[in-house]
C-alpha positions in Angstrom: 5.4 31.6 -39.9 8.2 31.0 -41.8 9.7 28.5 -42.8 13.9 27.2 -42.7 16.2 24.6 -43.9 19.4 23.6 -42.8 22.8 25.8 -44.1 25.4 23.6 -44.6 29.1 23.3 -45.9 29.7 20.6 -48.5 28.3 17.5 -49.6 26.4 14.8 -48.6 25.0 16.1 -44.8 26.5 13.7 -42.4 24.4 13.5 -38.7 27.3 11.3 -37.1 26.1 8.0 -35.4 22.6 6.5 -34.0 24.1 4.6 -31.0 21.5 2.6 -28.9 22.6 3.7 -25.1 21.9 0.7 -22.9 22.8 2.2 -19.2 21.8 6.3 -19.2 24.3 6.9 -16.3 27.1 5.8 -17.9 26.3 5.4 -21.6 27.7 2.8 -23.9 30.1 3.4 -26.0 28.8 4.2 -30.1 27.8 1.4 -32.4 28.1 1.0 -35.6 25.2 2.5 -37.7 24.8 1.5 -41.3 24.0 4.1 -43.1 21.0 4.0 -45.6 22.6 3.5 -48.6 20.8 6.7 -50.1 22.0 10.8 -50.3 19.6 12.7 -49.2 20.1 16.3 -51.0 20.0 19.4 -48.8 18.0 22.0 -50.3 18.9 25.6 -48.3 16.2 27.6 -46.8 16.0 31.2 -47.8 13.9 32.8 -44.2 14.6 30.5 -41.7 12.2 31.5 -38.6 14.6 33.8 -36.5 16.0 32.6 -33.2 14.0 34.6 -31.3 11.0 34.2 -32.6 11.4 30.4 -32.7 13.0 30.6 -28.6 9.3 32.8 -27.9 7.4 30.3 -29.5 9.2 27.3 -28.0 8.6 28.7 -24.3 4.5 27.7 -24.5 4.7 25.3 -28.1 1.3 23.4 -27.5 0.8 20.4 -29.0 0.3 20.2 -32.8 0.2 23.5 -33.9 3.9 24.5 -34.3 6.2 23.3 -37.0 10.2 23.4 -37.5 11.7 24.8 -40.8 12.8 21.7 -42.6 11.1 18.5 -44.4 12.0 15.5 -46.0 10.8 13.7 -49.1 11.5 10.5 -50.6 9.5 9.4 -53.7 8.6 6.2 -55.5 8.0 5.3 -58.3 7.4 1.3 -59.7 8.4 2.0 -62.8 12.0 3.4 -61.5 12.7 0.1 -59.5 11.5 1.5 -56.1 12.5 4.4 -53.9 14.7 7.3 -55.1 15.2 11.4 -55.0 15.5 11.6 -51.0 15.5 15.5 -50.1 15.3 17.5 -46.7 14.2 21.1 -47.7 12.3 23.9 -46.5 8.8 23.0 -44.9 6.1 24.0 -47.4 2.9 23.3 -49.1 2.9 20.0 -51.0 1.5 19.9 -54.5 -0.9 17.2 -55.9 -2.8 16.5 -59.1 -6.2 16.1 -58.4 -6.7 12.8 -59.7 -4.2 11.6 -56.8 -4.7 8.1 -55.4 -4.8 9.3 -51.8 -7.9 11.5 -52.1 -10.1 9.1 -53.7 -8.4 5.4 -52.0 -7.0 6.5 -49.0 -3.5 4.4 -49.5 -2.2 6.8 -46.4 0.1 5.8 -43.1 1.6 7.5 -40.5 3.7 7.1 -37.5 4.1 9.1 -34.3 7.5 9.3 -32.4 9.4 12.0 -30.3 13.2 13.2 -30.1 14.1 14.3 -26.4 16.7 16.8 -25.0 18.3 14.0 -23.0 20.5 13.5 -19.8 21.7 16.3 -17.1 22.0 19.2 -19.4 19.8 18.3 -21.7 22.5 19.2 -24.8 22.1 15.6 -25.7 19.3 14.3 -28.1 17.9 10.8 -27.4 14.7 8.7 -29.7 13.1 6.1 -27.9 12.4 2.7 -29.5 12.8 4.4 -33.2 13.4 1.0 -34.9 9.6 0.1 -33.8 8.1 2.4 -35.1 9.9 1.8 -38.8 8.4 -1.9 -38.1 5.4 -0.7 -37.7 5.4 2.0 -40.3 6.0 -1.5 -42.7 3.2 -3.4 -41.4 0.8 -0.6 -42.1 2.2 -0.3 -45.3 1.5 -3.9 -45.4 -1.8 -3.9 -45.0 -2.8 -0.7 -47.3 -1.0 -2.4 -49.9 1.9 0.2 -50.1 5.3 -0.4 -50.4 8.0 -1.0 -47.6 10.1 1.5 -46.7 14.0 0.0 -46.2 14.4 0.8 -42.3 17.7 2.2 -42.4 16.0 4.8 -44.9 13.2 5.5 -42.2 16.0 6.2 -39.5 18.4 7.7 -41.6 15.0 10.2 -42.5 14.5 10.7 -38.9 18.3 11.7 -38.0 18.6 14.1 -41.1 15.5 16.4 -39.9 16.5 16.3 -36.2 20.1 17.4 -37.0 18.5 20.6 -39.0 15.9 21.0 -36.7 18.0 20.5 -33.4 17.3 24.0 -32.1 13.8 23.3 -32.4 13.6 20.7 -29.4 11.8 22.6 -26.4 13.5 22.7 -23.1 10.6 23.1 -21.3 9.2 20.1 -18.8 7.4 17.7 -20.6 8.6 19.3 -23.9 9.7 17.1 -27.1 10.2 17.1 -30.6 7.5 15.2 -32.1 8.0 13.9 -35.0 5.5 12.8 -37.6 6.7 10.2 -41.0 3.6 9.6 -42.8 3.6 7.9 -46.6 0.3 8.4 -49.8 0.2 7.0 -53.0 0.7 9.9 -55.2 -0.2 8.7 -58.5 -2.6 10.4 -60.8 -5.5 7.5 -61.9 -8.9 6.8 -61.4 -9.4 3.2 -60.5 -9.5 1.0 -57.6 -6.0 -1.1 -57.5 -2.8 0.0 -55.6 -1.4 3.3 -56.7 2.6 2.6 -58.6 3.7 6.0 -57.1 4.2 7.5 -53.4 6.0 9.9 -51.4 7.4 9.2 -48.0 7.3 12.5 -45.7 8.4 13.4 -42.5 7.4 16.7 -40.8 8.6 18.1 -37.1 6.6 19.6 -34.5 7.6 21.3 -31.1 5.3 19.6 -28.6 4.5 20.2 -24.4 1.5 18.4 -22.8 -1.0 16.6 -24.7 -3.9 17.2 -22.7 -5.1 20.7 -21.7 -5.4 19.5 -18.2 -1.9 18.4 -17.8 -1.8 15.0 -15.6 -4.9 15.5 -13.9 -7.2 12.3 -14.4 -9.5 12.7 -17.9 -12.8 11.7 -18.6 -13.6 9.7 -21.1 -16.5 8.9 -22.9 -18.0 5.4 -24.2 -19.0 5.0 -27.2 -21.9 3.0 -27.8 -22.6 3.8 -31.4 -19.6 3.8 -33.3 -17.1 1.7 -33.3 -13.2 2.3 -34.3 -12.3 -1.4 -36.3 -14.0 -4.2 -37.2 -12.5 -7.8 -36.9 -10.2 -8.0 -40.5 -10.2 -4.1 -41.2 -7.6 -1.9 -40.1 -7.4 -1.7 -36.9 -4.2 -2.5 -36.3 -2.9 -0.3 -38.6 -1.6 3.3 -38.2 -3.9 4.6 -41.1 -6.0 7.6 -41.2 -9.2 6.2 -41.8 -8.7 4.4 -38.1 -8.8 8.2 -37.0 -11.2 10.0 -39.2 -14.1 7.2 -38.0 -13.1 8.2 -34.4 -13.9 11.9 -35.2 -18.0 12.0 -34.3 -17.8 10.1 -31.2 -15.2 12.2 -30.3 -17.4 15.4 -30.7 -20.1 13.6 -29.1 -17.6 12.9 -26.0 -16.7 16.6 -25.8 -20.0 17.9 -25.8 -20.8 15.6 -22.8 -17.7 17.1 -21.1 -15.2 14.1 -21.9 -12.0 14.7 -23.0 -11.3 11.6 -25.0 -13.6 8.3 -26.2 -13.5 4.9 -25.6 -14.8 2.0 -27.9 -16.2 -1.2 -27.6 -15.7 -4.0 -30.0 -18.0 -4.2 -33.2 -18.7 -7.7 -32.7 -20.6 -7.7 -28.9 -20.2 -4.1 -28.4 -19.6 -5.3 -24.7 -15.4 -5.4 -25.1 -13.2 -2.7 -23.9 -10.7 -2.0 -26.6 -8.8 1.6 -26.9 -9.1 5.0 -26.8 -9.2 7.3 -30.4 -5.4 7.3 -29.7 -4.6 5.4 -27.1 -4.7 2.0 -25.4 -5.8 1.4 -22.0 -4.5 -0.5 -18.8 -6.7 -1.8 -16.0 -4.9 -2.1 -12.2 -6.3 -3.9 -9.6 -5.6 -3.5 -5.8 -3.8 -7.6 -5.8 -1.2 -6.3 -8.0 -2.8 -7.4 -11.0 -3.2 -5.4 -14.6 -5.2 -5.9 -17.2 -4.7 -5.0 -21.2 -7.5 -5.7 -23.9 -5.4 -8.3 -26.4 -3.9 -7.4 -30.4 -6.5 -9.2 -31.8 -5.9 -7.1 -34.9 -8.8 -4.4 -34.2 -6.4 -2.5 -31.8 -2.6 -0.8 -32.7 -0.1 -2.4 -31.1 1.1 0.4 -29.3 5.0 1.1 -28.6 4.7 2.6 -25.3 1.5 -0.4 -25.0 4.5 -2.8 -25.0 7.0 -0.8 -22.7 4.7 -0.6 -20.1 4.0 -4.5 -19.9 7.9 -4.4 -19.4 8.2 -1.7 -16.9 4.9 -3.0 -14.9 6.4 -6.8 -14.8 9.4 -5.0 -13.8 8.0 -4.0 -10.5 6.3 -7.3 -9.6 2.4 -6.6 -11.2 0.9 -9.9 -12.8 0.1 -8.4 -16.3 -2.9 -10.3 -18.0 -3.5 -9.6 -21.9 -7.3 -10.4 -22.0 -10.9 -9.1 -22.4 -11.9 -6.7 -20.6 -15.6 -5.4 -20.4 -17.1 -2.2 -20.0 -19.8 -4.0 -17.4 -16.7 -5.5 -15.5 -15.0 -2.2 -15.5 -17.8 -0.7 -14.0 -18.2 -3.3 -11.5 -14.5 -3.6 -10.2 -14.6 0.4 -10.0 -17.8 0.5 -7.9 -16.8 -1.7 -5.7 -12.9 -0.6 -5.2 -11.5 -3.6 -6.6 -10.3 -1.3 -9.1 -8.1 1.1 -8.2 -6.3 3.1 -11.5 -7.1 3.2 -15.2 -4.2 4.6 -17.6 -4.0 5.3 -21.1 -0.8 5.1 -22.9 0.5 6.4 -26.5 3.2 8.6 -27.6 1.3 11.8 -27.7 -0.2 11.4 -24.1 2.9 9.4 -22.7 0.7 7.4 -19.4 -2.1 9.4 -18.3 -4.5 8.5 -15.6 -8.2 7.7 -16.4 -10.7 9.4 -13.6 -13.9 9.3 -14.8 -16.0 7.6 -17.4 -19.6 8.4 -18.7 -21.7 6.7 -20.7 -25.5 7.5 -21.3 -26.1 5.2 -18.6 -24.4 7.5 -16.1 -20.7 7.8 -14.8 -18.5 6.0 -12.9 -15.2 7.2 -11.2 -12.0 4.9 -10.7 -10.2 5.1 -7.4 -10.0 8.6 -6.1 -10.8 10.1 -9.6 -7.2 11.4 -9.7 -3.6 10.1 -10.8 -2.9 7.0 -9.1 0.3 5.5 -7.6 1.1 3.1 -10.2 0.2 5.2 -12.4 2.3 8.2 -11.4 5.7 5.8 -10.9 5.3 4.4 -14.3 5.1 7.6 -16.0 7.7 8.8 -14.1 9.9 6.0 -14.4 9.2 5.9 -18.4 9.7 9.7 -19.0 13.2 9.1 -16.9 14.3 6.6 -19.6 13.6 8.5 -22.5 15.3 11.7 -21.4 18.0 10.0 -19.4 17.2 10.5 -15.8 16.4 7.0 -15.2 18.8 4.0 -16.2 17.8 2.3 -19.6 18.3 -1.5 -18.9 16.3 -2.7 -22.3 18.2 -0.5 -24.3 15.6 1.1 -25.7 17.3 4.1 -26.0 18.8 5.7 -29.1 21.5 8.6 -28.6 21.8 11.0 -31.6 24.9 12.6 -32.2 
């Protein structure tokens, strides 16, 4: 497919203001937004993908496998006093020496965040809880001994591809701009130590469902010989090692019919922790929910903290403890239980029916989408694309 960037007349690009909208029926008026204190230069595409081939694509876009026209780079470089050269350019192949740090060490982060079409007509573009994920974006930097990236930079990166890649936002139900900032130490060297040089990227993709099955319930498989994290690894950061080691019992889940993996702790290998993606949420039929704790093996999840919010909202005691897999199957056997949901911003909430073991299975309420589960998802999706009032302000308009 090929590839775009954004046509423009003069210079510096300017993507007006990110206001944070506190009340999505009548929003709040624009606030100030500092601006990054960086250019970012705009490099013009010469075959951007044609409107109607992008329109055909965006009517069924999948999830992952469709990319917008524009990129953006920032580098760094020690020696140079930090970060510099910001561009947003045509989406293309990235060229490293072979001796790169990334491909022997690793030193790699990501985030994962959506842009919405947003309020009645949907002409509107909205991010939900951006300046979160720059936090987190920093303490995974943190802990892979990378740099920090300045978070006006990191928002200022996200409003710059959105604005070129505004036609790529899908209109269908459920549809979003995903957006994926990731960061790997670029320099060439042989040698265990922190790389000196790194490139911040961020990259676009037109996304509908997560899962296959829509919101039906999934089943989910437990793994009882792998684990994701290890007390004082990193777990809770957004790294791709976290992912990669997910990868076999994954497979292994699939092949029994699963559609996603759960894992235990590394310590008792009794402890409920999170999905390869996602963390999970236990409700009971008093009104109660239950959430395995950050105890620094599990990400501390954005839409993990939202819900707690939303749940309290509507009256639910929310508990932050350990959770087991034999309680799990207890409380579900004997109804106590009544909905599992997973959470992340991929999947959004989606309920958990069934889970299987080599033990055997075990299904959780009526092995569909629940009513707590339903209403939360609903009411979540409703703030993010405007249909429900934001009261946290976790909303933030682009315009």
């Amino acid at each position: 497919m090929r590839k775009a960037i954004l046509r423009r007349a003069g210079s510096p690009f300017s993507f007006g203001g990110l206001r944070q909208n506190t009340d999505s029926i009548l929003p709040s008026a624009p606030t100030r937004f500092t601006r990054a204190g960086m250019d970012f230069e705009h490099i013009t595409h010469p075959a951007p993908v044609p409107s109607d081939e992008r329109d055909a694509a965006l009517a069924d876009p999948g999830f992952g496998t469709l990319f917008t026209d524009h990129m953006v780079t920032i580098e760094y470089d020690e020696a140079k006093g930090g970060w510099y050269s910001a561009t947003i350019g045509p989406r293309g192949p990235i060229t490293l020496d072979p001796a790169a740090s990334v491909l022997h060490y690793a030193q790699e982060i990501f985030e994962g965040m959506k842009a919405y079409r947003y309020g009645e007509t949907g002409e509107e573009l909205a991010l939900f809880r951006p300046e979160q994920n720059a936090r987190r974006f920093n303490k995974s930097a943190e802990r892979m001994a990378m740099p920090s990236l300045p978070e006006k930079l990191f928002l200022e990166s996200i409003r710059q591809l959105v604005a070129a890649d505004r036609a790529w936002v899908p209109s269908i139900p459920g549809g979003a701009l995903y957006l994926r900032p990731f960061m790997f130490a670029s320099e060439a060297f042989l040698g265990v130590r922190p790389a000196k040089q790194y490139k911040y990227m961020l990259i676009a993709s037109p996304v509908g469902g997560y899962f296959k099955s829509g919101h039906e319930a999934v089943k989910i498989w437990v793994s009882q010989d792998y684990v994701r994290a290890a007390p004082g690894g990193t777990g809770a950061a957004k790294t791709g090692g976290n992912y990669a080691a997910s990868l076999v019992p994954q497979a292994q889940g699939i092949a029994h019919g699963c559609d996603q993996v759960v894992f235990l702790d590394a310590v008792e290998r009794k402890w409920v922790e999170e999905l390869g993606g996602m963390n999970l949420f236990f409700v009971y039929d008093d009104g109660t929910v239950i959430t395995p704790p950050l105890t620094g093996t599990i990400l501390p999840g954005i839409t993990r903290d939202s819900l707690i919010a939303l749940l309290r909202e509507e009256g639910l005691t929310v508990r932050e403890e350990l959770y087991s897999l034999d309680q799990w199957r207890e409380d579900a056997t004997n109804g106590t239980l009544v909905e599992t949901m997973a959470c992340g911003t991929a999947a959004v909430v989606t309920p958990v029916g069934t889970v299987a073991s080599p033990d055997g299975e075990f299904t959780i309420g009526s092995g569909g989408i629940g009513q707590i589960t339903s209403k939360l998802r609903e009411k979540l999706v409703g703030i993010q694309t405007g249909k429900v009032a934001d009261t946290h302000g976790w909303v933030m308009m682009l315009d």
